[in-house]
Every structure is written in structure tokens, then in C-alpha cells.
One Martini backbone bead per residue (centre of mass of N, CA, C, O) as a GRO file, in nm:
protein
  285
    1UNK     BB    1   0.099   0.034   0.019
    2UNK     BB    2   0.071   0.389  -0.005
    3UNK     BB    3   0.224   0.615   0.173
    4UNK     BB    4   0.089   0.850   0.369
    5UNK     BB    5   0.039   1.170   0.378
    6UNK     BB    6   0.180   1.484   0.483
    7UNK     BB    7   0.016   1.752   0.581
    8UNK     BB    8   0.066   2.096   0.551
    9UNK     BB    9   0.010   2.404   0.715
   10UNK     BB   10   0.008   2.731   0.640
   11UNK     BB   11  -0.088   3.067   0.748
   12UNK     BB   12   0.079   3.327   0.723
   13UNK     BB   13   0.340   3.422   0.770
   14UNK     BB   14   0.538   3.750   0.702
   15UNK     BB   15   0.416   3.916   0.438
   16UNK     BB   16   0.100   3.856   0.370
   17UNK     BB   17  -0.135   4.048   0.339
   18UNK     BB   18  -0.459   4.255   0.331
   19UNK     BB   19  -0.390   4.360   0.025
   20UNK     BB   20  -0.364   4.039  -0.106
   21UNK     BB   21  -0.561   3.887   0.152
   22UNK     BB   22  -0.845   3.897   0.338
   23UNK     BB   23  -0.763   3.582   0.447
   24UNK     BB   24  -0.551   3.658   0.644
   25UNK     BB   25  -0.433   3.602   0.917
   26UNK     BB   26  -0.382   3.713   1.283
   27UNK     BB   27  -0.523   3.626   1.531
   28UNK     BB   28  -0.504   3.375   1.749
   29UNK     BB   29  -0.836   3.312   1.648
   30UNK     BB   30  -0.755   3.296   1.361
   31UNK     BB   31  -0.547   3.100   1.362
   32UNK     BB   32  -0.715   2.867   1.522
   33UNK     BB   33  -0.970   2.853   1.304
   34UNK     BB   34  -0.786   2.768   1.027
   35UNK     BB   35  -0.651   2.503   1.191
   36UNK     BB   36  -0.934   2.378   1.218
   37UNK     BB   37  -0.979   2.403   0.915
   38UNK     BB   38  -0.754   2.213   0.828
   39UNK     BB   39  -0.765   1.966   0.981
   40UNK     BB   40  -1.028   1.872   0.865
   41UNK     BB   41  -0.925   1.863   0.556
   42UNK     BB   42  -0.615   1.719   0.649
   43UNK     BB   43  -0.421   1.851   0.833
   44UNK     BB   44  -0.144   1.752   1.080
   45UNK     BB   45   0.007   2.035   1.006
   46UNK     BB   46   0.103   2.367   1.166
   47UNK     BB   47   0.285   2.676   1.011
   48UNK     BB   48   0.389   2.948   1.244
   49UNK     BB   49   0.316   3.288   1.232
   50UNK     BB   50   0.332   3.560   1.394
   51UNK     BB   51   0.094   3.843   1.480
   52UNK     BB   52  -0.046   4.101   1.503
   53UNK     BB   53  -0.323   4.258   1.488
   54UNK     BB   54  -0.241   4.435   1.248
   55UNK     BB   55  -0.005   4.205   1.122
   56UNK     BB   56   0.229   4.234   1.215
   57UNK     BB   57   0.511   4.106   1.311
   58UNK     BB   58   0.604   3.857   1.570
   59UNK     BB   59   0.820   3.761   1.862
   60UNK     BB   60   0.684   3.719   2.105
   61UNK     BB   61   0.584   3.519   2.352
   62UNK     BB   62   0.305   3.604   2.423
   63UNK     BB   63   0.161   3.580   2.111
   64UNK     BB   64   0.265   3.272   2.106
   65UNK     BB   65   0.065   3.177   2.383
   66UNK     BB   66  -0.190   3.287   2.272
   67UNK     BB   67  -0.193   3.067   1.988
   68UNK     BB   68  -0.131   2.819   2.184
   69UNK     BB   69  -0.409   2.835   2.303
   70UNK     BB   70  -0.581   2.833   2.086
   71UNK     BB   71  -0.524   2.616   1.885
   72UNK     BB   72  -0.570   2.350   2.149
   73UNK     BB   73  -0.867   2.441   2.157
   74UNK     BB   74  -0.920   2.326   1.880
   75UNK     BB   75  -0.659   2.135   1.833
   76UNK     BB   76  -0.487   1.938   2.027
   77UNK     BB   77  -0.332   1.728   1.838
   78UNK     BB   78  -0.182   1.851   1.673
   79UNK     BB   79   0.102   1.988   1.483
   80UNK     BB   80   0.341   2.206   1.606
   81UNK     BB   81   0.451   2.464   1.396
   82UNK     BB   82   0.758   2.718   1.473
   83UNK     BB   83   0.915   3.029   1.386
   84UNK     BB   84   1.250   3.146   1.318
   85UNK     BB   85   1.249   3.370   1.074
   86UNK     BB   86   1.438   3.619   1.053
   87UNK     BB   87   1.530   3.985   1.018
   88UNK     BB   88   1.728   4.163   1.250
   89UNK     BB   89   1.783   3.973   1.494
   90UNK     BB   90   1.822   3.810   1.792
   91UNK     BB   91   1.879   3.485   1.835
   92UNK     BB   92   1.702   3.465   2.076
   93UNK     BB   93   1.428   3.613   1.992
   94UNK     BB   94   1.397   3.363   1.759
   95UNK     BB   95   1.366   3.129   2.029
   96UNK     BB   96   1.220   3.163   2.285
   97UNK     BB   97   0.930   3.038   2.192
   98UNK     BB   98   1.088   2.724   2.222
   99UNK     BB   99   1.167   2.747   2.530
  100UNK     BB  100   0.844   2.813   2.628
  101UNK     BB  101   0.652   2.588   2.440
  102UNK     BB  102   0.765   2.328   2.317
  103UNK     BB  103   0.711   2.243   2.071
  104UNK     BB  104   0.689   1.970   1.827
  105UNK     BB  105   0.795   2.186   1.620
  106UNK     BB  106   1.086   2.430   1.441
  107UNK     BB  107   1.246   2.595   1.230
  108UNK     BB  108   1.520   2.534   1.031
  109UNK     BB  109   1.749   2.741   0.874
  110UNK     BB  110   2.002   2.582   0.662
  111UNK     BB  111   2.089   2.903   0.557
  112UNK     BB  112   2.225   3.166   0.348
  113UNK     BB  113   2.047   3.418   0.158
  114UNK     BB  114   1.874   3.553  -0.078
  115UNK     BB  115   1.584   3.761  -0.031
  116UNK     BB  116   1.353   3.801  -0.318
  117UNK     BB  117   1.131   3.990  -0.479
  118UNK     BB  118   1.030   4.017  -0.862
  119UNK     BB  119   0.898   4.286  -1.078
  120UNK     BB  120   0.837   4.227  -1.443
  121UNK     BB  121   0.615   4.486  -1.448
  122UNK     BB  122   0.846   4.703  -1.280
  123UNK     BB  123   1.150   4.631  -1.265
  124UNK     BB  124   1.169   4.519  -0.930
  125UNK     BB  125   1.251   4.499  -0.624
  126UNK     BB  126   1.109   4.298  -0.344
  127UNK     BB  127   1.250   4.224  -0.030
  128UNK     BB  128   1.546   4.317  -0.006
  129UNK     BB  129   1.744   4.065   0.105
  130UNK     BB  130   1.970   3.866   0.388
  131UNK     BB  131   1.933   3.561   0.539
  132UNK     BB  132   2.070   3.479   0.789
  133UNK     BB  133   2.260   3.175   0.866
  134UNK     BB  134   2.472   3.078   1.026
  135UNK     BB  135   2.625   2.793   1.215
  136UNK     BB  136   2.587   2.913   1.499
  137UNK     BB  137   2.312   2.938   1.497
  138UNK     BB  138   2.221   2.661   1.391
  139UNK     BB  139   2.328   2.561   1.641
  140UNK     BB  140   2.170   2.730   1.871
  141UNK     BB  141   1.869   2.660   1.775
  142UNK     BB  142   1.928   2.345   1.820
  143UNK     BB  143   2.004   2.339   2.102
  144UNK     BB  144   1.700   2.446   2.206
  145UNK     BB  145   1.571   2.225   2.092
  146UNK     BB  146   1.630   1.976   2.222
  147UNK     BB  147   1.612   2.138   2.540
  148UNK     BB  148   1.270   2.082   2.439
  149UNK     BB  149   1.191   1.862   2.287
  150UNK     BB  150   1.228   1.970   1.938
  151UNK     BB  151   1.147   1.894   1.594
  152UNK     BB  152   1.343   2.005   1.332
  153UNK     BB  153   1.289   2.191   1.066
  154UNK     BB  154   1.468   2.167   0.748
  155UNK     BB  155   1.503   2.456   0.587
  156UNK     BB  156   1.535   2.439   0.239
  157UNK     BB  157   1.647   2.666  -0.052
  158UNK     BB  158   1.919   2.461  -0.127
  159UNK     BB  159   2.148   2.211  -0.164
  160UNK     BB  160   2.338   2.334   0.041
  161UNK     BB  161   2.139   2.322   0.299
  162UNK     BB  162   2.140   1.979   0.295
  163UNK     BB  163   2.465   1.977   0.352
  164UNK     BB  164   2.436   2.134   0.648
  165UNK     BB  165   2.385   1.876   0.834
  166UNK     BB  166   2.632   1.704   0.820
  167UNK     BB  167   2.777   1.798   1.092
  168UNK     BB  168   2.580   1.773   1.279
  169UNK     BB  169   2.562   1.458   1.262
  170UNK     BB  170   2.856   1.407   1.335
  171UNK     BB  171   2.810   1.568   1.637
  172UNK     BB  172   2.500   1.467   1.758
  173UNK     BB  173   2.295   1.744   1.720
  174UNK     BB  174   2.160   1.550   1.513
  175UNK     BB  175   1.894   1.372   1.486
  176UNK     BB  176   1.710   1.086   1.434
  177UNK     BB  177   1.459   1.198   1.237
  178UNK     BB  178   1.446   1.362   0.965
  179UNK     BB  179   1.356   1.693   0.900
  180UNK     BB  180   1.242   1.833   0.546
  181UNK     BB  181   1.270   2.108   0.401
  182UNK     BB  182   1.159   2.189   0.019
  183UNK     BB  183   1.240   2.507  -0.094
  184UNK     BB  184   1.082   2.657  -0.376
  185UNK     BB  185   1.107   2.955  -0.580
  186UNK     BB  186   1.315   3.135  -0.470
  187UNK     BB  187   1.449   3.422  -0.462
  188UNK     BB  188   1.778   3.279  -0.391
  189UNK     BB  189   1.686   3.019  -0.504
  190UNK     BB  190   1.550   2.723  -0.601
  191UNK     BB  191   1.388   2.648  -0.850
  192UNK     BB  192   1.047   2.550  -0.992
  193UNK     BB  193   1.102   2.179  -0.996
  194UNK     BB  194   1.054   1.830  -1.078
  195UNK     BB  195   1.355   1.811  -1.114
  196UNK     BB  196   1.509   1.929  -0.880
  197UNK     BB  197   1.342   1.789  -0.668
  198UNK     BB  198   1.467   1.530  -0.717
  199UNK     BB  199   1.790   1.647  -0.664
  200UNK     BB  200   1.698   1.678  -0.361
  201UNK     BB  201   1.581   1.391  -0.276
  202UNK     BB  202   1.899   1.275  -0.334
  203UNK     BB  203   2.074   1.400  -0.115
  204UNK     BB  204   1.953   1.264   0.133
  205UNK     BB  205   1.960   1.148   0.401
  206UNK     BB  206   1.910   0.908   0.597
  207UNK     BB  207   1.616   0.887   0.783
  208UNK     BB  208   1.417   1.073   0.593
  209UNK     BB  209   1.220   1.326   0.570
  210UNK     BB  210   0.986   1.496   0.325
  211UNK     BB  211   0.912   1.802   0.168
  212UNK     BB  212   0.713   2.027  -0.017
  213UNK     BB  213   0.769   2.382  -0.078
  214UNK     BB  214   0.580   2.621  -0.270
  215UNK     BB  215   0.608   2.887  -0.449
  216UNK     BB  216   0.332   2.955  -0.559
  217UNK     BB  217   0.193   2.833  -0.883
  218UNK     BB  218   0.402   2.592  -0.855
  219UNK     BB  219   0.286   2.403  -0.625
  220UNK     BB  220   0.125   2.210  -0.733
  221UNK     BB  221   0.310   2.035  -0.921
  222UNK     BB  222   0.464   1.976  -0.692
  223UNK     BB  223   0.313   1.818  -0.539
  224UNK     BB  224   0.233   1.608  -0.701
  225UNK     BB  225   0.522   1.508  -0.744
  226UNK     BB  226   0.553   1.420  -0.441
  227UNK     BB  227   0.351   1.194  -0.441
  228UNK     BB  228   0.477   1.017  -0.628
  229UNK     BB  229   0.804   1.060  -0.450
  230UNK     BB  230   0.667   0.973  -0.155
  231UNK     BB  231   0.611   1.260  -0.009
  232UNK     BB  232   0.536   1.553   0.141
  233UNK     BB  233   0.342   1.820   0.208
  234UNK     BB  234   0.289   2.188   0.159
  235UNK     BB  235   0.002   2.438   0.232
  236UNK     BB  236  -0.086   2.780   0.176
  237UNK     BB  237  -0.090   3.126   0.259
  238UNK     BB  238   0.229   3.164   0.269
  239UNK     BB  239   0.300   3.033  -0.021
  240UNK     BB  240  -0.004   3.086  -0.154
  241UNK     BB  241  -0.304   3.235  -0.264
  242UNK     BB  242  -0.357   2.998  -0.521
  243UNK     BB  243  -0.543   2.804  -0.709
  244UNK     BB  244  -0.519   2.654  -0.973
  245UNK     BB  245  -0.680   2.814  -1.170
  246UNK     BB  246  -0.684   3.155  -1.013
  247UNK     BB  247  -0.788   3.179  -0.742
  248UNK     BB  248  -0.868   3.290  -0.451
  249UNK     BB  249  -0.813   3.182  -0.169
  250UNK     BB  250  -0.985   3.184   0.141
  251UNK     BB  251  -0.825   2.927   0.267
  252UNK     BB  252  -0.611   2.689   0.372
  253UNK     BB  253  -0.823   2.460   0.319
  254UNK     BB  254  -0.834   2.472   0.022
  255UNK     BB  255  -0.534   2.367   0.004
  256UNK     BB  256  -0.581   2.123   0.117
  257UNK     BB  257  -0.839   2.017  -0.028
  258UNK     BB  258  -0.643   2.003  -0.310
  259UNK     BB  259  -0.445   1.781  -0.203
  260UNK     BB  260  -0.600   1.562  -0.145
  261UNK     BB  261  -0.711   1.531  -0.469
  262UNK     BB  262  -0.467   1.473  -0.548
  263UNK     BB  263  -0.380   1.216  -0.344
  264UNK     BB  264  -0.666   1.056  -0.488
  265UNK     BB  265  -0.531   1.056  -0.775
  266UNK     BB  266  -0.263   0.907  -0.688
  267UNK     BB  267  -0.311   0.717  -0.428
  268UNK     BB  268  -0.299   0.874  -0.193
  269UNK     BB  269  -0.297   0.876   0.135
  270UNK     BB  270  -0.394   1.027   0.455
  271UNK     BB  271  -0.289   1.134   0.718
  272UNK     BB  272  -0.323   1.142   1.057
  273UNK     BB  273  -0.246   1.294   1.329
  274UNK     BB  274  -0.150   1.021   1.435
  275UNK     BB  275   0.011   0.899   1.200
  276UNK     BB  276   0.211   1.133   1.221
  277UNK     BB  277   0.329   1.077   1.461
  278UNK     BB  278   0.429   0.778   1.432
  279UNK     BB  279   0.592   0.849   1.170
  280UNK     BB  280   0.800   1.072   1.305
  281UNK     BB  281   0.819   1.065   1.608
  282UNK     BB  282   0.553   1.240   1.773
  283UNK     BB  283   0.450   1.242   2.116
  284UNK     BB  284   0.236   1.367   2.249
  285UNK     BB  285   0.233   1.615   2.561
   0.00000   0.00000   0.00000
């Protein structure tokens, strides 16, 4: 039998507004209930940007404890995954939120890149900055996750980034089974494309988990082609906000929603919050 997909919600990001779609979620309530709607259509994993209630990212633990009270008010089971990712803050303010809340999972990005939109028809970039992540950071952030017991999710956003485990798995603070995500699309990263994803998830090391995260309306074919290959998948309104048709998403749910009818049409079924726990080897705490 064909292994279950997990499925993964990304509810917010940190750059969409709501002059983009006025159905990103902000506050703690709105994100909770985003949550239980995603897990209903069949998400397993809630992948989680603070937000201010003006819509502003957040990065203080309390915005972070009043979102993780709202989730499992709604949803007890699901698997929380926090982000680490700023830009211009300092380590510790960037990781404080798993020292204190201890989440199931937290994204840990696994190197530095440019990242940048760049406007084809304005002729110009947007959000042009470098992303830093040197090996002493994801050393100190992968170190604060061991000592919450939580479970670093390696956001790779190209080849190189993948091979930056590799030190990390020597030293042994890096355990298996290893969580990759294979984010594609980003400008200063990896293009997304089916040829590329194959030779990414070429590299991984043994006892590896990943999934495929598609930047924009790109994301669909990468799903798809992921379900083929075996893999898992994340969609939401942080990475896409357009339904294949070119439609604009009105919840992270319909994009879990399309991403099942993918994942029915290619014959792979779906791992339920339990199966997703028992297969990653996260045990509900």
C-alpha cells in the first residue's frame, strides 16, 4: 500500500497582508480557527508566523502563548510547528518562543541566502534583503530545540543547504529521523521546478522525512509531482494564495483541500494527526 501523505498548513507567513488577501489570518483566534479548519480538510501539521493584531509579525512569547492557547483550544492533536525565521533580530529573541512553549516542531533554516520579489512588470525588486543564518545560529537554535524536546524541521532552499546537515549529524546534535522541508521557488534559492525536486531529495541523507514547499502557483505541480515521489507536502496561504484554477484561496483549508483531491487522484491516502505523529515519531506530550 501506497505510504500516507502529511499533509502540512502554513496559515500566515510573514510578508501577506491583507491587501493581498483579506483572508490571512492575525490574530490568535483567527489563527486557531484557521487551524481547525485545515485540520478538518485533512492537515496534520499547522505551520505558524506570529502576527500582531494590526497584522505586523510578532515575535514576543506572549503573542506566541496566546496563539499556542487559541490552537489547541481548537485543535488538541495537531502537530505545532513554530517559526524561527527573521530578519535583524537577535538569536535568542528569534528561538525564545521554543524555550518557552516547547512546541512538537520548529522550523530551523539551514542556511543563508539572498532573498528577494522581484516585479516583471514594475521592473524591480521587493523585499530585497540576505537572509543570514551562519552554523554558529543554526547551532544555537538546533541546540535550544534538543533542549525543549522539539523537532527541528530543516528548511532547505537549496542543494547547499541540504549538505549543511551533514556537520551538524557528525557532531550529534542533529538526531534522526531528520524533518526536511525542500522550499522551492524563492528567489535566491532553488527554482521550482519537478527535475529540480527529484534532485533534491537525491541528496538527503538516510532516515529522512521531507516534504516539498512550493512557492506561488507553482506549488501545485510540486505537490503533485511529490505525491509521486513519495514525499509530503505543505500548502497555505504563507507559500501560495491562488487555487490551480488561478482562483484566489479564501483559507489555508481549501489549499489542503486541493491538495487531498491531488493526493486521491495519484492514489496516495492521507495520514491523520495520529498516523503523522507515530510516523515522524512525535508523541503527543
Amino acid at each position: 500500500m501506497t505510504d500516507k501523505v502529511i499533509i502540512t498548513a502554513a496559515l500566515t507567513g510573514v510578508l501577506a497582508t491583507r491587501q493581498q488577501s483579506p483572508y490571512i489570518p492575525y490574530t490568535p483566534d483567527e489563527i486557531a480557527a484557521e487551524a481547525r479548519r485545515c485540520v478538518e480538510a485533512g492537515a496534520s501539521i499547522v505551520h505558524i508566523h506570529a502576527r500582531q493584531d494590526n497584522g505586523m509579525p510578532a515575535y514576543d512569547v506572549e503573542t506566541y502563548a496566546r496563539i499556542d492557547e487559541a490552537v489547541k483550544g481548537q485543535c488538541p492533536d495537531v502537530i505545532i510547528n513554530y517559526s524561527t525565521g527573521a530578519i535583524g533580530l537577535e538569536r535568542e529573541t528569534r528561538v525564545h518562543q521554543i524555550r518557552a512553549l516547547k512546541p512538537d516542531m520548529a522550523a530551523l533554516n539551514m542556511g543563508s541566502m539572498n532573498y528577494a520579489i522581484y516585479s516583471r512588470k514594475a521592473k524591480t525588486f521587493y523585499h530585497d534583503h540576505v537572509f543570514a543564518n551562519p552554523f554558529k545560529d543554526i547551532q544555537y537554535f538546533l541546540e535550544a530545540m534538543n533542549e525543549a524536546g522539539t523537532r527541528p524541521e530543516m528548511e532547505c532552499f537549496d542543494t547547499g543547504h541540504i549538505n549543511n546537515a551533514r556537520p551538524l549529524i557528525d557532531m550529534g546534535i542533529l538526531q534522526p529521523p531528520f524533518q526536511f522541508s525542500l522550499v522551492m521557488g524563492v528567489l535566491g534559492g532553488i527554482p521550482a521546478s519537478t527535475k529540480n525536486l527529484l534532485h533534491q531529495v537525491e541528496q538527503l541523507p538516510e532516515n529522512s522525512f521531507w516534504q516539498v514547499i512550493g512557492i506561488g502557483t507553482k506549488q501545485w505541480p510540486l505537490v503533485a509531482a511529490a505525491l509521486t515521489l513519495g514525499g509530503n507536502v505543505r500548502v497555505g496561504l504563507e507559500d501560495n494564495l491562488y487555487l490551480p484554477d488561478g482562483e484566489l484561496a479564501k483559507s489555508s483549508a481549501e489549499g489542503v483541500e486541493t491538495a487531498v483531491t491531488l493526493a486521491h487522484l495519484t492514489g496516495v491516502p492521507i495520514a491523520t494527526v495520529a498516523e503523522a505523529r507515530e510516523k515522524l515519531q512525535i508523541p503527543r506530550r
